[in-house]
PDB file of N, CA, C and O in Angstrom:
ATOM      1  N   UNK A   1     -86.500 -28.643  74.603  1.00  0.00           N
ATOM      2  CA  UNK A   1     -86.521 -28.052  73.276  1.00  0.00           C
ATOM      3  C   UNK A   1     -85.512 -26.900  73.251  1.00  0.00           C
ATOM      4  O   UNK A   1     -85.479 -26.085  74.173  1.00  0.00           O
ATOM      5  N   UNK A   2     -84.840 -26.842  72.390  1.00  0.00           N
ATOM      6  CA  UNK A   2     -83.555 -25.738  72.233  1.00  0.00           C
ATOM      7  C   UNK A   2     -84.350 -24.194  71.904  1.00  0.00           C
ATOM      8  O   UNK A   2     -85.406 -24.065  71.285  1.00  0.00           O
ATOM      9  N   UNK A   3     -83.677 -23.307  72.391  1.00  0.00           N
ATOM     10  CA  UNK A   3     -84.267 -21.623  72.495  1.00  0.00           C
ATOM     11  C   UNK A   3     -82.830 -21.476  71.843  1.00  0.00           C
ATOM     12  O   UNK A   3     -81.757 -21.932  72.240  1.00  0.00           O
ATOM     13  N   UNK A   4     -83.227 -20.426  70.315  1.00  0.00           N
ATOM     14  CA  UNK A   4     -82.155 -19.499  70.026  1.00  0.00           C
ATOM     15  C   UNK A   4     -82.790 -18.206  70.360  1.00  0.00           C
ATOM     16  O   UNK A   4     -83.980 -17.936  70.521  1.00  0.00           O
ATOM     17  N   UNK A   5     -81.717 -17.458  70.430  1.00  0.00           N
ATOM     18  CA  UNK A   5     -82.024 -15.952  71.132  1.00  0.00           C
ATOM     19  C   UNK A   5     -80.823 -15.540  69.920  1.00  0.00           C
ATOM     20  O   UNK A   5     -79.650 -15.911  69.899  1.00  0.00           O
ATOM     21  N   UNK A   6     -81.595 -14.579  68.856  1.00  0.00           N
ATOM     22  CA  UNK A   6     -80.956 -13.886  67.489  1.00  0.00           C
ATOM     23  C   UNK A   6     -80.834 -12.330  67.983  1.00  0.00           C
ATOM     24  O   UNK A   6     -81.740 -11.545  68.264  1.00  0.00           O
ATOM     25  N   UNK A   7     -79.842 -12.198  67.992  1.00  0.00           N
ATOM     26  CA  UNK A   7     -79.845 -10.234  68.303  1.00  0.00           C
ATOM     27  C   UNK A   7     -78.711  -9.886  66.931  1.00  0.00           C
ATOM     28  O   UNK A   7     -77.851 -10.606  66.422  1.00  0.00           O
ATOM     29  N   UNK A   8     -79.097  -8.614  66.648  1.00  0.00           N
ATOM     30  CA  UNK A   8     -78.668  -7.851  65.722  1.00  0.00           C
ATOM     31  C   UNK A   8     -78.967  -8.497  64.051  1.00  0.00           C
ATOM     32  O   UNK A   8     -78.267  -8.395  63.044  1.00  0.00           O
ATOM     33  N   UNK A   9     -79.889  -8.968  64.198  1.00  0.00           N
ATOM     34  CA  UNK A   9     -80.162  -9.235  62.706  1.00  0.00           C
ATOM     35  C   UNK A   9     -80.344  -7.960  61.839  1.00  0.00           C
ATOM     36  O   UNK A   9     -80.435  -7.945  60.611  1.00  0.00           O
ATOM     37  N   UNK A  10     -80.379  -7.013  62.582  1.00  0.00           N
ATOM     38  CA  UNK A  10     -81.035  -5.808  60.875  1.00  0.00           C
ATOM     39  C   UNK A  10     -79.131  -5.884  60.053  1.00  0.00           C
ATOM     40  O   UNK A  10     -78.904  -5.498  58.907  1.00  0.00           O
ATOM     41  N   UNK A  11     -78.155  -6.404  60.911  1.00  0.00           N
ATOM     42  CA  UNK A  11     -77.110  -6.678  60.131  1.00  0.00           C
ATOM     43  C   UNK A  11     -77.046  -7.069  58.367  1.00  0.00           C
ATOM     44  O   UNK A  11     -76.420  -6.697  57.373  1.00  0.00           O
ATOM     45  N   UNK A  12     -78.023  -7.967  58.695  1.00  0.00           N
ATOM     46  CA  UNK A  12     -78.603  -8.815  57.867  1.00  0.00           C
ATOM     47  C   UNK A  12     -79.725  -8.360  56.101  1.00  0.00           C
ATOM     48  O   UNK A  12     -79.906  -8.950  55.035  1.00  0.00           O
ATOM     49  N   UNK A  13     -80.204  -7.007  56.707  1.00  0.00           N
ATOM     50  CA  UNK A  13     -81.159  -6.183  55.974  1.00  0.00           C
ATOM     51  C   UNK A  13     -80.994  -6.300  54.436  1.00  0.00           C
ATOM     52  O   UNK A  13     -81.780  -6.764  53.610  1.00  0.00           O
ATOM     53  N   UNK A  14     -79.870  -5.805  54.286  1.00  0.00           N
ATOM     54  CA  UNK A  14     -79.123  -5.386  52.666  1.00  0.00           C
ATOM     55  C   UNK A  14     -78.769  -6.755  52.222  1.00  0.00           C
ATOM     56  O   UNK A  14     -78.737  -7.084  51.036  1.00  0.00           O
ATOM     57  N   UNK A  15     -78.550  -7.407  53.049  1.00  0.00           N
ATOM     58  CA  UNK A  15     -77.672  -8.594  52.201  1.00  0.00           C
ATOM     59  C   UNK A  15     -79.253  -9.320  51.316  1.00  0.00           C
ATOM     60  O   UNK A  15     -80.431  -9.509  51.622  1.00  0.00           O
ATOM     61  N   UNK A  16     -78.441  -9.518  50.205  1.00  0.00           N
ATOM     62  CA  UNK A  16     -79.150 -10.431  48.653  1.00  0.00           C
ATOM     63  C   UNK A  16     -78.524 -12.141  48.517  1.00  0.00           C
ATOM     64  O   UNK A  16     -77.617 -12.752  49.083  1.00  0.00           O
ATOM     65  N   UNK A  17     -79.292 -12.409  47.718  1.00  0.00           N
ATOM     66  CA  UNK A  17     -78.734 -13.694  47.583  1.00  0.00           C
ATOM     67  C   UNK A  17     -79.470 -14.086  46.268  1.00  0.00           C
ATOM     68  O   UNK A  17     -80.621 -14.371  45.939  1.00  0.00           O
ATOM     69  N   UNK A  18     -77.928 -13.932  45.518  1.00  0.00           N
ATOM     70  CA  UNK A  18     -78.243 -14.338  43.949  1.00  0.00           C
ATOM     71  C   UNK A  18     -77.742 -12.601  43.575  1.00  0.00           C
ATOM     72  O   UNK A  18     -77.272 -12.453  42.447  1.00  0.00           O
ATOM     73  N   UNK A  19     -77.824 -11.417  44.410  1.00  0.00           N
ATOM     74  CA  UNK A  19     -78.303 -10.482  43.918  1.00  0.00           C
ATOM     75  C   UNK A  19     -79.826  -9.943  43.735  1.00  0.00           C
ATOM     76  O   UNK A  19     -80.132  -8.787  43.444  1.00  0.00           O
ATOM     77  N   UNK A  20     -80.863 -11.205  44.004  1.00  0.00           N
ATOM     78  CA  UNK A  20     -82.044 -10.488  44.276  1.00  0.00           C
ATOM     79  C   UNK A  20     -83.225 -10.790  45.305  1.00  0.00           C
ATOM     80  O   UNK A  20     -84.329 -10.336  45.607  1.00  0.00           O
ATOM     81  N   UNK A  21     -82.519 -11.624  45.600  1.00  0.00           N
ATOM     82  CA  UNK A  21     -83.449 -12.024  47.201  1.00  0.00           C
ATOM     83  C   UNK A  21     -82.839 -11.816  47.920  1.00  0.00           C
ATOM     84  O   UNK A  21     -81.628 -12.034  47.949  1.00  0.00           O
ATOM     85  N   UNK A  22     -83.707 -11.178  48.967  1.00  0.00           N
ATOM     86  CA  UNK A  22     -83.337 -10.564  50.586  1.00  0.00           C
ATOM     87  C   UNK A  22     -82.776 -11.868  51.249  1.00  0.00           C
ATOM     88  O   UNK A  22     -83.427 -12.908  51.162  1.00  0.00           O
ATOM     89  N   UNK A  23     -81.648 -11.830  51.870  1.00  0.00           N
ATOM     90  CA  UNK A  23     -80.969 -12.727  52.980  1.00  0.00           C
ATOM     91  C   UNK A  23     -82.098 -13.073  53.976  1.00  0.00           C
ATOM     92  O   UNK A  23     -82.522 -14.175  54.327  1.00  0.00           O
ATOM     93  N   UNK A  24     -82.479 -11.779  54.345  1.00  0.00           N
ATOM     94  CA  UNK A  24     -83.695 -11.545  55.648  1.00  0.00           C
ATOM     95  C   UNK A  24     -84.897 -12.036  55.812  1.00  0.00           C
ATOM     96  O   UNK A  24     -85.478 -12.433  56.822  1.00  0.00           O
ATOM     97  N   UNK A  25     -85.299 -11.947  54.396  1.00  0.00           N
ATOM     98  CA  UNK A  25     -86.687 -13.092  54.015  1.00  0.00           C
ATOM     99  C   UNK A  25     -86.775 -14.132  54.128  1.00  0.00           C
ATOM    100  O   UNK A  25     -87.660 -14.708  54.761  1.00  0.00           O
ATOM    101  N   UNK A  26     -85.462 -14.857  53.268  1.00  0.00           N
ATOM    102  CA  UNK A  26     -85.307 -15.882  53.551  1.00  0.00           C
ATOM    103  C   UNK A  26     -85.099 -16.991  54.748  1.00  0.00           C
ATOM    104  O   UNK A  26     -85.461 -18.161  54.871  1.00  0.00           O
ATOM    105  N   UNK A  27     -84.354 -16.087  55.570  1.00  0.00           N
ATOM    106  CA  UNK A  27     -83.851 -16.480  56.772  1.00  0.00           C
ATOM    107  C   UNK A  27     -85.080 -16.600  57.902  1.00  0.00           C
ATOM    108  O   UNK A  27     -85.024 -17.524  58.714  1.00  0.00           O
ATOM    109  N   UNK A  28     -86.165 -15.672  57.937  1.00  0.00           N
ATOM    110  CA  UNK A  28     -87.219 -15.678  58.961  1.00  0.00           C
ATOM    111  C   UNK A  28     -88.056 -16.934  58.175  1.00  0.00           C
ATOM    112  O   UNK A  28     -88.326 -17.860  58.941  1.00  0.00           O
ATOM    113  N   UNK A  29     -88.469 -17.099  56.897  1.00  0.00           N
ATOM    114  CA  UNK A  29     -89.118 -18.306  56.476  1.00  0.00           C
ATOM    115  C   UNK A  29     -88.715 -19.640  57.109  1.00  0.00           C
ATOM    116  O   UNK A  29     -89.449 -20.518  57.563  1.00  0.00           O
ATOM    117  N   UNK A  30     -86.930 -19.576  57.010  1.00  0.00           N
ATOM    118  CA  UNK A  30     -86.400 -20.589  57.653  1.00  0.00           C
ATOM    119  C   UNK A  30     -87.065 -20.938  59.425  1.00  0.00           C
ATOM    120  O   UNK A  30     -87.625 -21.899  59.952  1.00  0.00           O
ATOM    121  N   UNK A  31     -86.682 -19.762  59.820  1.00  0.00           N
ATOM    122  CA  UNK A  31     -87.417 -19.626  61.177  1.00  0.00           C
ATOM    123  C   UNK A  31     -88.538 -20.009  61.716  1.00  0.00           C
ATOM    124  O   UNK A  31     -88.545 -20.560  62.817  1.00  0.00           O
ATOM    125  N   UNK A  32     -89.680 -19.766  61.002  1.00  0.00           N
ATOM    126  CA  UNK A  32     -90.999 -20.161  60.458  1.00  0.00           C
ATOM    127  C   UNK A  32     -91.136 -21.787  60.649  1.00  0.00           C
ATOM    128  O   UNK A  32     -91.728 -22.454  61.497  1.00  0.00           O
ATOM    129  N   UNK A  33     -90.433 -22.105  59.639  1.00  0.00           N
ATOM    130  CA  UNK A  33     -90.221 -23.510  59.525  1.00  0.00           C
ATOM    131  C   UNK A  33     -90.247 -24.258  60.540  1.00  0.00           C
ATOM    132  O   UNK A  33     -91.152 -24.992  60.936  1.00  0.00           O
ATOM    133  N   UNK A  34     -88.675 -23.953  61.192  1.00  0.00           N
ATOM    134  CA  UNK A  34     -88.372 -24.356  62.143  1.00  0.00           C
ATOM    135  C   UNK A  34     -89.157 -24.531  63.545  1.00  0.00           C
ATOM    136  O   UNK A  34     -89.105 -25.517  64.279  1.00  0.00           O
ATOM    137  N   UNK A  35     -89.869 -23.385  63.740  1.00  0.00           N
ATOM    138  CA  UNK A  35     -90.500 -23.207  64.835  1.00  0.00           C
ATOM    139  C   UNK A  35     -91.704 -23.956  64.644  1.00  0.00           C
ATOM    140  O   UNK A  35     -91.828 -25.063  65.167  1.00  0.00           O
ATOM    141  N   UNK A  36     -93.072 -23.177  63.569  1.00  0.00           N
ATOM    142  CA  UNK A  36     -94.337 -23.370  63.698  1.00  0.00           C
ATOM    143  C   UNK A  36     -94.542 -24.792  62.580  1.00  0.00           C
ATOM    144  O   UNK A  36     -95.586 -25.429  62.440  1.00  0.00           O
ATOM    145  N   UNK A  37     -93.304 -25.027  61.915  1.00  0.00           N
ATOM    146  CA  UNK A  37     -93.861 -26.445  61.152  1.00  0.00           C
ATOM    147  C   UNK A  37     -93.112 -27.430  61.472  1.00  0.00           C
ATOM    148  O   UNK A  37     -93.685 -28.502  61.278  1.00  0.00           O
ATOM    149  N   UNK A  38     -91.792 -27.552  61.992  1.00  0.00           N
ATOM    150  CA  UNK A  38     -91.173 -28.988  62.341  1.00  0.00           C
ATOM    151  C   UNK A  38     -91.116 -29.229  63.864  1.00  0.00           C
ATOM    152  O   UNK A  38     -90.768 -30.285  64.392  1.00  0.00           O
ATOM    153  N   UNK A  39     -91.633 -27.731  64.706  1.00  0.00           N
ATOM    154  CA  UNK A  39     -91.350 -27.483  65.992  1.00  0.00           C
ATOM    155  C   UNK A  39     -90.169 -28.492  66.694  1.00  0.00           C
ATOM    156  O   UNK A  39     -90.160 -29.500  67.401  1.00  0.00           O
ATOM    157  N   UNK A  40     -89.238 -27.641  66.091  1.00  0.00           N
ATOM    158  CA  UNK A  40     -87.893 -28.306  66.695  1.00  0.00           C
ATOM    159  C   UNK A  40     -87.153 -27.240  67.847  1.00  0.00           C
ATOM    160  O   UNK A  40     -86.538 -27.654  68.830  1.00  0.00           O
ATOM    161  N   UNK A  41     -87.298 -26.165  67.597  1.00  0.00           N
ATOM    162  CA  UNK A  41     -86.820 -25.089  68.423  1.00  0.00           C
ATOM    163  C   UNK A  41     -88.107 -24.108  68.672  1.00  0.00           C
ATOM    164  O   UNK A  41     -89.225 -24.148  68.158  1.00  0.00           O
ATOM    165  N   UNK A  42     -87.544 -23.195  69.661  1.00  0.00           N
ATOM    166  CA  UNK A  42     -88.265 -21.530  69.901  1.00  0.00           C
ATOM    167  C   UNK A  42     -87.267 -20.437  69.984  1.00  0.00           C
ATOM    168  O   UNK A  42     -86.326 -20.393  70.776  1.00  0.00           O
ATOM    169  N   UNK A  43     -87.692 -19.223  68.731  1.00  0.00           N
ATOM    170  CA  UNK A  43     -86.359 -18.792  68.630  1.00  0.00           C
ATOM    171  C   UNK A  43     -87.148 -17.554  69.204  1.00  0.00           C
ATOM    172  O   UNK A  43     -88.374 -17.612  69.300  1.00  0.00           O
ATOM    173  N   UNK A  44     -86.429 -16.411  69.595  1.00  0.00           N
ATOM    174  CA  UNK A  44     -86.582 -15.535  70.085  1.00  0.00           C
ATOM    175  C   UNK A  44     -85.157 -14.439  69.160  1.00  0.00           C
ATOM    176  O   UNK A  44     -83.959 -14.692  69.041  1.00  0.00           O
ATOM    177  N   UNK A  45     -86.060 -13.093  68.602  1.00  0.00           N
ATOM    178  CA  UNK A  45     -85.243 -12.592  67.845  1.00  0.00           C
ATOM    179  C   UNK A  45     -85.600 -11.191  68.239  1.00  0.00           C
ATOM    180  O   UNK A  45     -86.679 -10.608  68.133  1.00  0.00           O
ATOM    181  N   UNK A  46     -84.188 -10.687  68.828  1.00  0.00           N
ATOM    182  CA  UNK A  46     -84.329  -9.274  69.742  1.00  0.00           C
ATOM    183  C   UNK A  46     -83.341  -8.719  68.783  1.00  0.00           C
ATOM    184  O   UNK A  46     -82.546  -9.194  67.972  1.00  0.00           O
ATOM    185  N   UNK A  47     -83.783  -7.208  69.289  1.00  0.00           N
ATOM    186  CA  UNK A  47     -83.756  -5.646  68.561  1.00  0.00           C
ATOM    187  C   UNK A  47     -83.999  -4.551  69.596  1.00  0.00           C
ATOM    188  O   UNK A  47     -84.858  -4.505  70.477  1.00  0.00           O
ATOM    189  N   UNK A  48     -83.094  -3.732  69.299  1.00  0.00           N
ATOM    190  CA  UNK A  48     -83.634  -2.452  70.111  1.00  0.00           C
ATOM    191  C   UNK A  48     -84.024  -1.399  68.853  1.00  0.00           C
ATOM    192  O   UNK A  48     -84.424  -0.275  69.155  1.00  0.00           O
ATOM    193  N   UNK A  49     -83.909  -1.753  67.551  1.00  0.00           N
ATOM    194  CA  UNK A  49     -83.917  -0.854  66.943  1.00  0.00           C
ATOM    195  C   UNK A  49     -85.630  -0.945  66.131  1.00  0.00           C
ATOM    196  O   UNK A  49     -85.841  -1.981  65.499  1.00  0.00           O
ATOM    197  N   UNK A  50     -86.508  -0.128  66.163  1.00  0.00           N
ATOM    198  CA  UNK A  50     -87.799  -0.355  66.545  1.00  0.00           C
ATOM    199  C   UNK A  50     -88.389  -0.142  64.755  1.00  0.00           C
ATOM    200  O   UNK A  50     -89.376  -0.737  64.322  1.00  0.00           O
ATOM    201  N   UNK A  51     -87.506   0.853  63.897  1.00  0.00           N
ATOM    202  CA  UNK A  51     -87.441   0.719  62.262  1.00  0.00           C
ATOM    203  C   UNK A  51     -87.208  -0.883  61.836  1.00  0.00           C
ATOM    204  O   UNK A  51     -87.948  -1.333  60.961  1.00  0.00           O
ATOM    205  N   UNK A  52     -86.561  -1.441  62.219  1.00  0.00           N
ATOM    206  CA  UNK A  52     -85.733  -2.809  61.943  1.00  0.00           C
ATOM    207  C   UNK A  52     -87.011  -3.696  61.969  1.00  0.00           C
ATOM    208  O   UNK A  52     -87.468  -4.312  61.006  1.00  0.00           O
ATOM    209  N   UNK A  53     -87.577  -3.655  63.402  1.00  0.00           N
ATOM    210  CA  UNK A  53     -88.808  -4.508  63.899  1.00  0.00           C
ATOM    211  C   UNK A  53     -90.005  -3.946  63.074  1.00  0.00           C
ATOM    212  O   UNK A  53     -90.674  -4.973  62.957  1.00  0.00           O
ATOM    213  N   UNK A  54     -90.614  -3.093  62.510  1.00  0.00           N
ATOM    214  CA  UNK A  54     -91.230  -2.677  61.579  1.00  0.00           C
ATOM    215  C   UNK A  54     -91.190  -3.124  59.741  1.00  0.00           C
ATOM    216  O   UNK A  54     -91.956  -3.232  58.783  1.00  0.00           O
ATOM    217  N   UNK A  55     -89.572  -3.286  60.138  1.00  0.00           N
ATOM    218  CA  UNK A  55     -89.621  -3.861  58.331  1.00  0.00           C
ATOM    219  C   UNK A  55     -89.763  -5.430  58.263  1.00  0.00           C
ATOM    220  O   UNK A  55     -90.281  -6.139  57.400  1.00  0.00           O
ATOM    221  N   UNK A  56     -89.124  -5.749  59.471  1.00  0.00           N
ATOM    222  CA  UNK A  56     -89.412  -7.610  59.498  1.00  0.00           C
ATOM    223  C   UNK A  56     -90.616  -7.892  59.226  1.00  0.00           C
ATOM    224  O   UNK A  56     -91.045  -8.618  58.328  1.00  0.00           O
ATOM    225  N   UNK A  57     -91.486  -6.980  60.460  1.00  0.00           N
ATOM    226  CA  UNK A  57     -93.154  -7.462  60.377  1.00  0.00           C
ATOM    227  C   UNK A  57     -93.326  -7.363  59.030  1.00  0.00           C
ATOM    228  O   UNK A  57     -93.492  -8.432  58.443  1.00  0.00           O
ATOM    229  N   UNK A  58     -93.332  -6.254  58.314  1.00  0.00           N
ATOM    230  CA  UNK A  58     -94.235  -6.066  56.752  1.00  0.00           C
ATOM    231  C   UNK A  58     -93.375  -7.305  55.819  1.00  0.00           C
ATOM    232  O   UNK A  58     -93.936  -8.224  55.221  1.00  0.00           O
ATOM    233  N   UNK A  59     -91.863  -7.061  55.871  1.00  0.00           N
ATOM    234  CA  UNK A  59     -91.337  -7.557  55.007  1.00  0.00           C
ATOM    235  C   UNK A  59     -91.433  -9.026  54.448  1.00  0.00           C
ATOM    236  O   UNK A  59     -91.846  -9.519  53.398  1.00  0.00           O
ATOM    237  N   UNK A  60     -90.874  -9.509  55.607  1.00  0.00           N
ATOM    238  CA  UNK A  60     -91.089 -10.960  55.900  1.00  0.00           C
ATOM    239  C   UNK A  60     -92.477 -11.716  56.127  1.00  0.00           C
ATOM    240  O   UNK A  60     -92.611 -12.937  56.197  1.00  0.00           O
ATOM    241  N   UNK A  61     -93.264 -10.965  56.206  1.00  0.00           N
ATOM    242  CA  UNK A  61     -94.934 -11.247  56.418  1.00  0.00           C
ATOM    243  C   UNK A  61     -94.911 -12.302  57.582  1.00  0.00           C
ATOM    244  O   UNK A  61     -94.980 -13.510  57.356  1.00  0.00           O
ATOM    245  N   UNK A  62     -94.835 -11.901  58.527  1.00  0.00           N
ATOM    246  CA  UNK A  62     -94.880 -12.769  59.838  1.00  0.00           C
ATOM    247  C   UNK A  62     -96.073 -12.411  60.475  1.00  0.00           C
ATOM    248  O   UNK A  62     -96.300 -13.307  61.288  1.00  0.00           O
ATOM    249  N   UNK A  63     -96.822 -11.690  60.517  1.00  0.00           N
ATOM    250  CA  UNK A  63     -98.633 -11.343  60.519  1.00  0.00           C
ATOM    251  C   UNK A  63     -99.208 -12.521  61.242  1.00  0.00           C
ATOM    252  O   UNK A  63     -98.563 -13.361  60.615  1.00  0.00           O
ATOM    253  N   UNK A  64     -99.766 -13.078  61.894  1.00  0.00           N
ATOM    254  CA  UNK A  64    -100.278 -14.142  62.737  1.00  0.00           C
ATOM    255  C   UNK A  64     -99.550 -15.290  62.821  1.00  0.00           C
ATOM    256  O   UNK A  64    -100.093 -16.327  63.203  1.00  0.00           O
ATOM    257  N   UNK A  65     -98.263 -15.252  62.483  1.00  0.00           N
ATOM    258  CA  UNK A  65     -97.400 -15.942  62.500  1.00  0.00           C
ATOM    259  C   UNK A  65     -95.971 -16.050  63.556  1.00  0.00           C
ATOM    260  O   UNK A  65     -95.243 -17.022  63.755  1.00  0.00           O
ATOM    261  N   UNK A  66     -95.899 -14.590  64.148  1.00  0.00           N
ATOM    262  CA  UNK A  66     -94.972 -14.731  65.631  1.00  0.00           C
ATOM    263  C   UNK A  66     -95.707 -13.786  66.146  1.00  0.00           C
ATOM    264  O   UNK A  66     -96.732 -13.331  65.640  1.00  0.00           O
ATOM    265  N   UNK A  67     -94.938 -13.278  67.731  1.00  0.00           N
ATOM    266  CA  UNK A  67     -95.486 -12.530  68.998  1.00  0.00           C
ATOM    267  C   UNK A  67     -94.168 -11.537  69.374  1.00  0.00           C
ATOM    268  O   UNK A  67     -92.946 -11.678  69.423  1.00  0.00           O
ATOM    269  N   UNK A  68     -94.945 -10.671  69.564  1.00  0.00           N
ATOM    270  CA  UNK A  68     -93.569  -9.363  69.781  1.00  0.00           C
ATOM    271  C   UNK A  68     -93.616  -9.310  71.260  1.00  0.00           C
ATOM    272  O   UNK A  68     -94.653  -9.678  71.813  1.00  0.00           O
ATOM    273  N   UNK A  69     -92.798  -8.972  71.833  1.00  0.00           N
ATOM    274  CA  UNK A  69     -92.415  -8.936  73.438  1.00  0.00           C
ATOM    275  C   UNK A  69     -91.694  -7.844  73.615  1.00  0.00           C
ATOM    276  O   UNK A  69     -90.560  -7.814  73.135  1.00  0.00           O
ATOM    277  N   UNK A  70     -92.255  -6.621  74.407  1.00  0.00           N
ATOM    278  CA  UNK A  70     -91.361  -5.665  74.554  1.00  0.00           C
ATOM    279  C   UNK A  70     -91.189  -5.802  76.060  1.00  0.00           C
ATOM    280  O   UNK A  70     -91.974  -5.749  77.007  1.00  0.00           O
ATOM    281  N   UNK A  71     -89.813  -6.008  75.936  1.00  0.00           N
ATOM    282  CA  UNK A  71     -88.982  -6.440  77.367  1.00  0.00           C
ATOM    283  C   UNK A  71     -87.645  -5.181  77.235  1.00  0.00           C
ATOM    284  O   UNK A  71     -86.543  -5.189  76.688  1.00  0.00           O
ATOM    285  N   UNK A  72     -88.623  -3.881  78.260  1.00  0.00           N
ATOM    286  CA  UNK A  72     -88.193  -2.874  78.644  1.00  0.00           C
ATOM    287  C   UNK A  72     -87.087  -2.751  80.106  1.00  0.00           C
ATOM    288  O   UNK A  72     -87.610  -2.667  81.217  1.00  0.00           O
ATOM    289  N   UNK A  73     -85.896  -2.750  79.996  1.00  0.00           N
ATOM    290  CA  UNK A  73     -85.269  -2.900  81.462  1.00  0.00           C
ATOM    291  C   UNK A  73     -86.047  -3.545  82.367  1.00  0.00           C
ATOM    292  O   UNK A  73     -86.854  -2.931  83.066  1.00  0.00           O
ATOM    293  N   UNK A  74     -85.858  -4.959  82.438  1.00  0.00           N
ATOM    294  CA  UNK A  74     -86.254  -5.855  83.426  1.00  0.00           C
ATOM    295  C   UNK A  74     -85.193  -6.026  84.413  1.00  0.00           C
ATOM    296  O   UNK A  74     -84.006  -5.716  84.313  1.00  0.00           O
ATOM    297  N   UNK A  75     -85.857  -6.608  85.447  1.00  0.00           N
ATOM    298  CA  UNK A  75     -84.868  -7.316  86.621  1.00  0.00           C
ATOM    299  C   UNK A  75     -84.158  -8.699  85.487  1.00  0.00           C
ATOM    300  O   UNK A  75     -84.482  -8.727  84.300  1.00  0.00           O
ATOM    301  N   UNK A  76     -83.351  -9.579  85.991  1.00  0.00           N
ATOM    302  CA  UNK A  76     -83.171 -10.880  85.544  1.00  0.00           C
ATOM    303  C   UNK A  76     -84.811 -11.715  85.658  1.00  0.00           C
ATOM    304  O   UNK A  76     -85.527 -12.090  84.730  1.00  0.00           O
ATOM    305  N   UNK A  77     -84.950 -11.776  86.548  1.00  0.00           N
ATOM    306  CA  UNK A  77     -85.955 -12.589  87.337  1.00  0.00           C
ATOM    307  C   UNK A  77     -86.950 -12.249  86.828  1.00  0.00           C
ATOM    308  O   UNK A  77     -87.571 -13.212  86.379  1.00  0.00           O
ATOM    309  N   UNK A  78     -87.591 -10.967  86.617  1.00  0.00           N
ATOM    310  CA  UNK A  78     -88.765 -10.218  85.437  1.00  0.00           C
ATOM    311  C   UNK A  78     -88.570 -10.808  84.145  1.00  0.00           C
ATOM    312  O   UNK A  78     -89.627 -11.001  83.546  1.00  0.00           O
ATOM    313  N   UNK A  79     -87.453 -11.175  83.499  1.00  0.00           N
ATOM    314  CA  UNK A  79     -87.207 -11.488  82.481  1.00  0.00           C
ATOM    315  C   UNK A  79     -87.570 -12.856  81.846  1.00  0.00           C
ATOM    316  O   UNK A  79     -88.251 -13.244  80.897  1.00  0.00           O
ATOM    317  N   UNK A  80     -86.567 -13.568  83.101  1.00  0.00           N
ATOM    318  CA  UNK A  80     -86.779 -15.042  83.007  1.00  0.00           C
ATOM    319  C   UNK A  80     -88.550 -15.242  82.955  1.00  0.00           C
ATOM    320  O   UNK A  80     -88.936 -15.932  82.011  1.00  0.00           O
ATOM    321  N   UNK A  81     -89.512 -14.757  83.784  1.00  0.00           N
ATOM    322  CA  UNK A  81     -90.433 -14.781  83.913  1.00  0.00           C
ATOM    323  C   UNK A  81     -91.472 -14.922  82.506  1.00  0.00           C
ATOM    324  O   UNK A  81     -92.352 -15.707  82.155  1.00  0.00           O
ATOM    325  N   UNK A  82     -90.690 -13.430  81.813  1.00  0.00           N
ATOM    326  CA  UNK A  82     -91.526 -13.464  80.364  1.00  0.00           C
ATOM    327  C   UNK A  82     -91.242 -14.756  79.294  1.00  0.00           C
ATOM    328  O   UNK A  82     -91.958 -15.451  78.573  1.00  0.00           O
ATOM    329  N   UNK A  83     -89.590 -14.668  79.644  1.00  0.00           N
ATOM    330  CA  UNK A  83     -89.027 -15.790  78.369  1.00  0.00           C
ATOM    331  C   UNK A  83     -89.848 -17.151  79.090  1.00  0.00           C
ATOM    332  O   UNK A  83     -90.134 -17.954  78.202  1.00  0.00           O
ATOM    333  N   UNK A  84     -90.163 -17.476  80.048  1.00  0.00           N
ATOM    334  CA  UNK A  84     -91.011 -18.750  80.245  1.00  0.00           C
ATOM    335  C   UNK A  84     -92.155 -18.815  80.294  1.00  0.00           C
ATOM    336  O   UNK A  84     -92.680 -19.923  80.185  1.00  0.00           O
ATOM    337  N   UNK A  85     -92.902 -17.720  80.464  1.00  0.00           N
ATOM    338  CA  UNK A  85     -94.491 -17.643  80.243  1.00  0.00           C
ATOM    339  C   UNK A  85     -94.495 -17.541  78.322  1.00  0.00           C
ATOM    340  O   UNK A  85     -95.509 -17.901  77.724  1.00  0.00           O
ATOM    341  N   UNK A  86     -93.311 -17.042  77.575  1.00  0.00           N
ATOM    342  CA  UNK A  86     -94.008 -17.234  76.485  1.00  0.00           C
ATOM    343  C   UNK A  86     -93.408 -18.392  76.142  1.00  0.00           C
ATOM    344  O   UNK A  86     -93.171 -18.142  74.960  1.00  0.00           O
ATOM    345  N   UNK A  87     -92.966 -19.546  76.337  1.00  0.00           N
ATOM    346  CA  UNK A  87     -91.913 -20.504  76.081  1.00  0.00           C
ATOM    347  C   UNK A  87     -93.184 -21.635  76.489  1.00  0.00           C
ATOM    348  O   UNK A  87     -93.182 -22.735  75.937  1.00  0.00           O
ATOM    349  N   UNK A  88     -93.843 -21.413  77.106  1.00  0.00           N
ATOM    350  CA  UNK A  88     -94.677 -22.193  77.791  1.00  0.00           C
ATOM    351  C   UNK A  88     -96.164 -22.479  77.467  1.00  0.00           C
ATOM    352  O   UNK A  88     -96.821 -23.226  78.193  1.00  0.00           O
TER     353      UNK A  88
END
């Protein structure tokens, strides 16, 4: 099964579409989709910026719907560890 790994999405924050829908909303619904209803992929969507990860949760209403992973300076091998225990 294919793993995307998304970094720097708060890029993404401001942008509209039409002028009045959030880019960002839209885009995690897509995600949604993808993952918990056609389960075609597992995406994994990193941030260091901890405001950013605060507005996704409320914004996008992802609420029992994904899992946050705080992966604080790991080894490689610590890492790999998490990305496959939650992959798994």
């Amino acid at each position: 099964m294919p793993v995307f790994i998304l970094d720097e999405l708060q890029m993404l924050k401001d942008i509209s579409l039409n002028g009045n829908r959030p880019l960002l909303k839209s885009f995690f619904q897509f995600l949604v989709a993808l993952t918990k209803v056609e389960h075609l992929a597992h995406v994994f969507c990193v941030s260091s910026d901890s405001l950013f990860i605060e507005y996704v949760y409320s914004a996008t209403e992802l609420e029992g719907r994904a899992k946050y992973i705080l992966v604080d300076d790991f080894e490689k091998k610590e890492a790999l560890e998490v990305l496959y225990r939650k992959i798994v």
